[in-house]
N, C-alpha and C positions, 0 to 999 in steps of 0.2 A: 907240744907244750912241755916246759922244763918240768919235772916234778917236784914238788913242796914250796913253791914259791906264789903261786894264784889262792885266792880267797877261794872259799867252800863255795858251789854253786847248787842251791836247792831252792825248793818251792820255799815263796813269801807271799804272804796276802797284805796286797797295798789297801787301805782303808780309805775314800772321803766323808769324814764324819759330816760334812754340811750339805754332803750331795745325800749321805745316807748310801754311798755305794762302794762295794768290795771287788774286790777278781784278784784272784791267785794265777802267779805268774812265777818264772824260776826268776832269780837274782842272786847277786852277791851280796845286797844290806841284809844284815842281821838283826836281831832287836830280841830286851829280854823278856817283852810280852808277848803273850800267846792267841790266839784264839781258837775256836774251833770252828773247823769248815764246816759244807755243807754234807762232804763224804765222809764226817765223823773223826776223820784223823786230825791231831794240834799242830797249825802252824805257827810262825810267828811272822807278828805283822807291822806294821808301820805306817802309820797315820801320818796322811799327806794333805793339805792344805788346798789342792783343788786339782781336780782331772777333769777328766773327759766328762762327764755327768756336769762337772760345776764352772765348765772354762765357757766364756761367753762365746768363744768361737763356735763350739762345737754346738751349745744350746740356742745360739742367738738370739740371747738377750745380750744388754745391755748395762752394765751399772750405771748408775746417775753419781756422777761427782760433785761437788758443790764448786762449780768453778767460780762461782761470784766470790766466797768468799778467798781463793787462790787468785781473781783479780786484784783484790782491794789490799790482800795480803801483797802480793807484787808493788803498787801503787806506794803504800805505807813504805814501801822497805828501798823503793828506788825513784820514787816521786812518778809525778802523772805525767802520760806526754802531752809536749806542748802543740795544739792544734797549728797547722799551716797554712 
């Protein structure tokens, strides 16, 4: 690899705050908040919006959507179809 040209690559601790789950992995995102692991030294971390703890794949569950109202929202916006 060229030298001076690639981003820094060190430990980050990725966050799901809704699963309540952490793991420290190396990458390239940076961030200017910190926290503190579990081996006492400060990373910095990044709060991510859903992983492996919270993706319904991996948990198998389900969300529930309201698809009635995304019917009716459809219907209103492009009329009903017509029975055959």
């Amino acid at each position: 690899m060229k030298p001076g040209i690639h981003p820094a690559y060190g430990p980050v601790v990725f966050r799901d705050r809704a699963a309540g789950f952490a793991f420290l992995t190396r990458s390239t995102m940076t961030s200017d908040r910190t926290v503190e692991w579990e081996d006492g030294n400060t990373y910095p971390v990044v709060d991510v919006e859903i992983s492996s703890a919270s993706h319904p794949f991996y948990t198998g569950t389900a969300r529930v959507l309201d698809t009635a109202g995304r019917v009716e929202r459809f219907e209103r916006r492009y009329g009903r179809r017509e029975a055959r």
